[in-house]
Backbone as a ProteinNet text record, in pm:
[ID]
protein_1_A
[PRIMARY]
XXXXXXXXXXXXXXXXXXXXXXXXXXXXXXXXXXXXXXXXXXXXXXXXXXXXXXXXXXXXXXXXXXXXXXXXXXXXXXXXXXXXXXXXXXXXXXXXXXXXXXXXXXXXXXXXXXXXXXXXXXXXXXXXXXXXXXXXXXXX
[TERTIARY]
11353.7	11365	11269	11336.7	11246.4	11180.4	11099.4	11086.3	10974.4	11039.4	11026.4	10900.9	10769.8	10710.3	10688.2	10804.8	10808.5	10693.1	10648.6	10542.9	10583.1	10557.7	10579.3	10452.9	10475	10353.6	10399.1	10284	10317	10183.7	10236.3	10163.5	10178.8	10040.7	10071.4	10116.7	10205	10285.8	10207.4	10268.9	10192.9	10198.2	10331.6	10346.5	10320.5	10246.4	10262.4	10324.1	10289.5	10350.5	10319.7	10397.8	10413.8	10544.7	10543.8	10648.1	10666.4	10775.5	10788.3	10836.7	10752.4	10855.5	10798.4	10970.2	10891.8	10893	10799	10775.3	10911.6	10969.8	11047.7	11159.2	11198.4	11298.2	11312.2	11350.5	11357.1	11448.9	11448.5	11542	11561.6	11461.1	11472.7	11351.9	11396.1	11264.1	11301.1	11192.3	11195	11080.6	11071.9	10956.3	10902	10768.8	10746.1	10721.4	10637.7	10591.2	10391.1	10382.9	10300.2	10275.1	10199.9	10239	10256.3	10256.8	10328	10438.2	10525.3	10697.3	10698.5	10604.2	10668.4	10696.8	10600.6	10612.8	10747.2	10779.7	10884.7	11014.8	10984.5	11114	11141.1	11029.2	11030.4	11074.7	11043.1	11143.5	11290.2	11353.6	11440.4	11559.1	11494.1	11495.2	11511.4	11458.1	11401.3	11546.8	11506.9	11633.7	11784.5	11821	11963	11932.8	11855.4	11897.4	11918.9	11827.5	11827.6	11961.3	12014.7	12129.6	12259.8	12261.3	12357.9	12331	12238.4	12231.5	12277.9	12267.6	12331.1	12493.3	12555	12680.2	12730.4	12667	12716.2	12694.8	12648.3	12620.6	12496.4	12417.3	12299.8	12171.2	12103.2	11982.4	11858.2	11814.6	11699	11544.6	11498.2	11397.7	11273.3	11191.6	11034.4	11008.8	10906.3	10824.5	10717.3	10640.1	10553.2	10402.9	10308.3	10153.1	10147.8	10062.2	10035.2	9915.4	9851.1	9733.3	9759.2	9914.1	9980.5	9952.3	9950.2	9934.5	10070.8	10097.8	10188.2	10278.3	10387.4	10501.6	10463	10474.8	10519.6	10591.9	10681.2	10776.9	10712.5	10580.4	10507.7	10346.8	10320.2	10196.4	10162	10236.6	10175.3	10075.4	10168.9	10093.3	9928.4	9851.6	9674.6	9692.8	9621.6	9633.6	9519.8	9397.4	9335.6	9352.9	9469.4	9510.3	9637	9672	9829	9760.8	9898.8	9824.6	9941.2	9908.2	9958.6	10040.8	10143.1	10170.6	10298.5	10268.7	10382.5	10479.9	10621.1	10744.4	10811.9	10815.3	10871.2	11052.3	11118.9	11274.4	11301.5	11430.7	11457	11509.9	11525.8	11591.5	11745.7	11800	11940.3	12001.4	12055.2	12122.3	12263.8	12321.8	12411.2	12506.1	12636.7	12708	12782.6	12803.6	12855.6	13007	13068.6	13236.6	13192.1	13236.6	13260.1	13371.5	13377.4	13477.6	13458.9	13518.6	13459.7	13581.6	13601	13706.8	13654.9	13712	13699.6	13813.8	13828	13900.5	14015	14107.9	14223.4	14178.3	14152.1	14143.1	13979.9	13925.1	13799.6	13778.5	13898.3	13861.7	13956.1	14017.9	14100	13978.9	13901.3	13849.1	13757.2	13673.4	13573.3	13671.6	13768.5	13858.6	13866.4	13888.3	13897.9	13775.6	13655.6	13560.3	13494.9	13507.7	13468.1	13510.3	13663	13740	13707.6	13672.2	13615.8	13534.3	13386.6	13251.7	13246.6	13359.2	13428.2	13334.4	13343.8	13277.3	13388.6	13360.3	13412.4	13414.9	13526.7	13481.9	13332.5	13330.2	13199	13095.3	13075	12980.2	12962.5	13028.7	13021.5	12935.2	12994	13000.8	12814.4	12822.8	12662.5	12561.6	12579.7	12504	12431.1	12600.7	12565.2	12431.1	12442.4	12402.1	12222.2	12222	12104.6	12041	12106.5	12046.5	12029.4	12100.9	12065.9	11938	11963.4	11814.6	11695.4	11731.8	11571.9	11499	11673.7	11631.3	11533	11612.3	11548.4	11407.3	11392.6	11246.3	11169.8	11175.1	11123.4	11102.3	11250.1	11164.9	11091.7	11074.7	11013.6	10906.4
-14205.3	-14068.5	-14048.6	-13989.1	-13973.7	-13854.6	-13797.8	-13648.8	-13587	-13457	-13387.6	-13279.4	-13233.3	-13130.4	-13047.6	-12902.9	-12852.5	-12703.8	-12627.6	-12547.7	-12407.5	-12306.7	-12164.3	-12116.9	-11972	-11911	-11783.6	-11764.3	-11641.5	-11521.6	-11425.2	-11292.3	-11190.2	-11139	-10994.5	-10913.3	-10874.2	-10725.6	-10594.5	-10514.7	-10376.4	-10317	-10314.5	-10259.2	-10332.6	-10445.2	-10535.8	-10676.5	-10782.9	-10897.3	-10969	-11082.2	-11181.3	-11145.7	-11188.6	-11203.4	-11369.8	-11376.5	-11594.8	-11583.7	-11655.9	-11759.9	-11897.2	-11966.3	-12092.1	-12131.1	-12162.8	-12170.8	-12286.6	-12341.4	-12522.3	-12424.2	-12299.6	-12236.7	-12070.6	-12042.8	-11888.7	-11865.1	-11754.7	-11668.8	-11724.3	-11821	-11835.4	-11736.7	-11660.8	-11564.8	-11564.5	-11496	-11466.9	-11379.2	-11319.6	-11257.3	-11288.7	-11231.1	-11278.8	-11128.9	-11120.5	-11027.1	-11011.6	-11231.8	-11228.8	-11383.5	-11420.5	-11540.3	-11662.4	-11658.3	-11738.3	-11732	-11645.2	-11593.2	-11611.3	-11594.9	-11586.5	-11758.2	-11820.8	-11966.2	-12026.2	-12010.2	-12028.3	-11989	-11872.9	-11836.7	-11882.9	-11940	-11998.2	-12113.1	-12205.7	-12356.5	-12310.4	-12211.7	-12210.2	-12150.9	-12079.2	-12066.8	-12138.9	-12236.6	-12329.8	-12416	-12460.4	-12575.2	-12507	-12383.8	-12361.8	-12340.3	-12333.7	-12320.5	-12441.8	-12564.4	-12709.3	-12721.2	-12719.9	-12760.2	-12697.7	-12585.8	-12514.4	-12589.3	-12652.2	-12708.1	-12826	-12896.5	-13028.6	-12998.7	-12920.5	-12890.4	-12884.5	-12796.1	-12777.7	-12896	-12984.1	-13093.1	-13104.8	-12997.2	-12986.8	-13060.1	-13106.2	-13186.9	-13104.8	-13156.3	-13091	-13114.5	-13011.6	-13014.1	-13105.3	-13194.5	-13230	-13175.1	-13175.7	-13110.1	-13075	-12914.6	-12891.9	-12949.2	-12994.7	-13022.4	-12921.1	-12943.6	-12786.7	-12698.8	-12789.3	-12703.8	-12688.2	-12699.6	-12699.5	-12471.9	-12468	-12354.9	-12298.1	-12150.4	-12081.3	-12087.9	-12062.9	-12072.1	-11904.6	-11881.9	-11811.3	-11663	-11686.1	-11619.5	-11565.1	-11599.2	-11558.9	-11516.2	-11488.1	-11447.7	-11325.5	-11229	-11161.9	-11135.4	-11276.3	-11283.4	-11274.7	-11246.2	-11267.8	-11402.4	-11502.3	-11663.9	-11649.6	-11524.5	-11560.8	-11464.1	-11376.9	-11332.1	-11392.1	-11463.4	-11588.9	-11742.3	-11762.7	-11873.1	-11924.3	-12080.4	-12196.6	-12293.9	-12327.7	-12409.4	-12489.9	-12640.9	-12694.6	-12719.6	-12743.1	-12763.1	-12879.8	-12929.4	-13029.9	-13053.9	-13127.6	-13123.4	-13270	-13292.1	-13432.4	-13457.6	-13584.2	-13601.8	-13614.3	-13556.9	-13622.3	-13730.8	-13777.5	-13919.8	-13971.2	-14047.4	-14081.6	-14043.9	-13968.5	-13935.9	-14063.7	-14102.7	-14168.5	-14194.1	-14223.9	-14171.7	-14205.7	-14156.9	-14137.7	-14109.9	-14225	-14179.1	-14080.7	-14024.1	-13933	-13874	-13851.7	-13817.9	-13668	-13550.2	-13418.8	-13369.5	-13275	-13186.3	-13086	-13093.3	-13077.4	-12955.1	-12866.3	-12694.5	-12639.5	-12718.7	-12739.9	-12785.7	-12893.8	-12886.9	-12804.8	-12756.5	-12656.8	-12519.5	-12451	-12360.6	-12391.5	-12501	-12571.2	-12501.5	-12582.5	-12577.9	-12449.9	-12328.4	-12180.8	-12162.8	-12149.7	-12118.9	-12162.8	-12313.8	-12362.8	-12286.4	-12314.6	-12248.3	-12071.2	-11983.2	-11850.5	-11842.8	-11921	-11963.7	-12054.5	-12091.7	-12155	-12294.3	-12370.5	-12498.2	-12603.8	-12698.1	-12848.7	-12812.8	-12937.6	-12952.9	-13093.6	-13142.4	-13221.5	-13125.3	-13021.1	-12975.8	-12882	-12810	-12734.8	-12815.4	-12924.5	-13033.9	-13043.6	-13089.6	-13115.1	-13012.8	-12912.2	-12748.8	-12765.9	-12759.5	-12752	-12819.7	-12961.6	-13027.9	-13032.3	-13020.3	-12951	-12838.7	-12779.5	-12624.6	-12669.7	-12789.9	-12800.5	-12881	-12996.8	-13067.3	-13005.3	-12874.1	-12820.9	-12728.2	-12693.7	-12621.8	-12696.4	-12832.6	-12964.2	-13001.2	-12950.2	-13002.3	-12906.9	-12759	-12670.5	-12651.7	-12670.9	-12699.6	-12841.9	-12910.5	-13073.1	-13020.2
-13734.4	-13687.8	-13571	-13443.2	-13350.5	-13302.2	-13322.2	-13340.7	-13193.5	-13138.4	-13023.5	-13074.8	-13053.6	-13046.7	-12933.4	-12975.1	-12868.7	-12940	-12817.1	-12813	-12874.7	-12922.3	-13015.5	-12966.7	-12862.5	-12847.6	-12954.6	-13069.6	-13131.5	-13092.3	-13028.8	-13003.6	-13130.6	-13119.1	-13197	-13190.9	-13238.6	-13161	-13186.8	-13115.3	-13133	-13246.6	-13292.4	-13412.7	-13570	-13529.5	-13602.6	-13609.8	-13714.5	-13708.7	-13531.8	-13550.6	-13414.5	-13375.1	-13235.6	-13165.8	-13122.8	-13105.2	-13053.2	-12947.9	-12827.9	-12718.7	-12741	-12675.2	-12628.9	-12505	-12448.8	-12296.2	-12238.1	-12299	-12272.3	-12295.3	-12351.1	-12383.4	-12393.4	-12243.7	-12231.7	-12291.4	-12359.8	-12379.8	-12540.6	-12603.7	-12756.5	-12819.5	-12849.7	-12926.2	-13017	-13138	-13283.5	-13314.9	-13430.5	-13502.2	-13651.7	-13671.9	-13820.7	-13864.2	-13979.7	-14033.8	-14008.8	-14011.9	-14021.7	-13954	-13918.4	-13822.9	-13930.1	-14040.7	-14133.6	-14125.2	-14127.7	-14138.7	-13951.4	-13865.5	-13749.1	-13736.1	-13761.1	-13773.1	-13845.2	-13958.9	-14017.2	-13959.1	-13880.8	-13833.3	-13661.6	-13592	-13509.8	-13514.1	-13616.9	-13673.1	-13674	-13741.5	-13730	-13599.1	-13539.2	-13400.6	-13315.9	-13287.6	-13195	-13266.1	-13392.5	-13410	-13393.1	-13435.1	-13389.6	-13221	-13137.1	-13024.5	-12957.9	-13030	-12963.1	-13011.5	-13153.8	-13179.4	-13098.2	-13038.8	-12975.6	-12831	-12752.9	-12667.3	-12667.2	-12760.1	-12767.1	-12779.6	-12869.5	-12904.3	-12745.1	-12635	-12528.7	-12414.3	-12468.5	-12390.7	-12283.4	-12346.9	-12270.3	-12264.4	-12180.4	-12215.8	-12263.6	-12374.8	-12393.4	-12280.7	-12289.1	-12188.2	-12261.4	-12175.4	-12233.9	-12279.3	-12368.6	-12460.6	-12373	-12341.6	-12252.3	-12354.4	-12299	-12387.6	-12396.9	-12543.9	-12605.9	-12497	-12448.5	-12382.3	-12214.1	-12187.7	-12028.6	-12038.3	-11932.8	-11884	-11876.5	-11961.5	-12008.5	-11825.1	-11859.5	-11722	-11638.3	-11500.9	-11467.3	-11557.8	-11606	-11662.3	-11803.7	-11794.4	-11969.1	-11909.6	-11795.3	-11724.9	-11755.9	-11827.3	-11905.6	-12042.3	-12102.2	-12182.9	-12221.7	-12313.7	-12307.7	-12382.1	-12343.3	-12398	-12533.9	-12500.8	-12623.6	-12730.8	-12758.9	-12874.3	-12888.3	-12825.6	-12898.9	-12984.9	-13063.1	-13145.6	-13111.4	-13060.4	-13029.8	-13125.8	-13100.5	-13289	-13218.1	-13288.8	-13202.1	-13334.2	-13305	-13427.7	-13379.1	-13469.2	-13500.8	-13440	-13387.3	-13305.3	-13338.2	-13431.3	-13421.2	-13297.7	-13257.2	-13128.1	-13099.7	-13019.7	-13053	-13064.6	-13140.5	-13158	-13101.2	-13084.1	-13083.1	-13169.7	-13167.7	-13289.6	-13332.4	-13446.8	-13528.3	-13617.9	-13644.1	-13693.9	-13871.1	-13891.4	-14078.7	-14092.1	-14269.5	-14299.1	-14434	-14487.4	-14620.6	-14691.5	-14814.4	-14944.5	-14910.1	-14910.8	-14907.5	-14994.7	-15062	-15111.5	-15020.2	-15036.4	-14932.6	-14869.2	-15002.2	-15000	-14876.4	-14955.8	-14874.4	-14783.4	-14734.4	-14645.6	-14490.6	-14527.2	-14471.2	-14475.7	-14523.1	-14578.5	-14438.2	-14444.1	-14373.7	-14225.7	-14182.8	-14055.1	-14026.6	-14116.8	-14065.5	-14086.7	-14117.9	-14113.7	-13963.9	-13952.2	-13801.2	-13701.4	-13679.7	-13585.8	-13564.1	-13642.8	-13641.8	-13589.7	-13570.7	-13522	-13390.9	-13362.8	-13234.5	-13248.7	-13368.4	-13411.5	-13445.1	-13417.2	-13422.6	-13609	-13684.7	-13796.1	-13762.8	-13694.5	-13715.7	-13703.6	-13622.4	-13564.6	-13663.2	-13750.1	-13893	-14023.9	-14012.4	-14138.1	-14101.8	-13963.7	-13925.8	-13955.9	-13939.2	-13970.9	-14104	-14160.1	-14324.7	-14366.3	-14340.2	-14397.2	-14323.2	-14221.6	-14185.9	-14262.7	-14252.1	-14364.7	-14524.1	-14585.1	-14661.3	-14716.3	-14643.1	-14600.7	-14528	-14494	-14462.7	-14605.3	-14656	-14822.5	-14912.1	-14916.8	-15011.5	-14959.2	-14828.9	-14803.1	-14805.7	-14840.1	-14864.7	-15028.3	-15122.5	-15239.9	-15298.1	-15206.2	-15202.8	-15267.1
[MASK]
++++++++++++++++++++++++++++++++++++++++++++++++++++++++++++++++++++++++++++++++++++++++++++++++++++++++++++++++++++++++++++++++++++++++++++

């Protein structure tokens, strides 16, 4: 497994809780309650947006060093009330062909469910199983 650490600046918000950018990725934000939950919800953030980039055939950007100087586009920010935290990104791989026994019903169910979400059945099948392996490693 080859794994990407990309950067999560979490700010305090006014009203409370954090707010998320990531500098390697405008326009991916998130929030917490508390920069525990903002953290958590920044992993998941960050990975459906890498994953929606790859789906589109996009290259993921370098990983910026954690201690590179915030972009232009985040110069508002105050650097010493944000907390720095890098997350973890597998890398993309090469896709692979499988073969697999599925249930007829199910897997028709799977096909309108994809097709609604404007998803491949691979690119559905792949989700899943992501979300479930991040479950299993959360009750690990």
């Amino acid at each position: 497994m080859s794994l990407r650490f990309y950067l999560a600046i979490l700010e305090p918000a006014e009203g409370g809780g954090y707010g998320v950018v990531f500098p390697d990725f405008p326009g991916c934000v998130t929030r917490g309650r508390d920069a525990e939950e903002a953290t958590r919800n920044a992993l998941e953030a960050l990975l459906l947006h890498v994953e929606g980039m790859i789906e589109e055939g996009l290259e993921l950007p370098e990983p910026s060093p954690a201690d590179a100087p915030l972009p232009e586009w985040l110069a508002e920010l105050d650097p010493s009330r944000c907390i720095r935290v890098l997350l973890p990104v597998e890398r993309a791989q090469k896709p692979v062909r499988v073969n697999i026994m599925i249930e007829e019903g199910l897997l028709a169910r799977i096909d309108r469910v994809a097709a609604l979400r404007g998803q491949t059945r691979s690119a559905f099948l792949a989700e899943a199983a992501r979300r479930m392996l991040a479950e299993g490693r959360e009750a690990a």
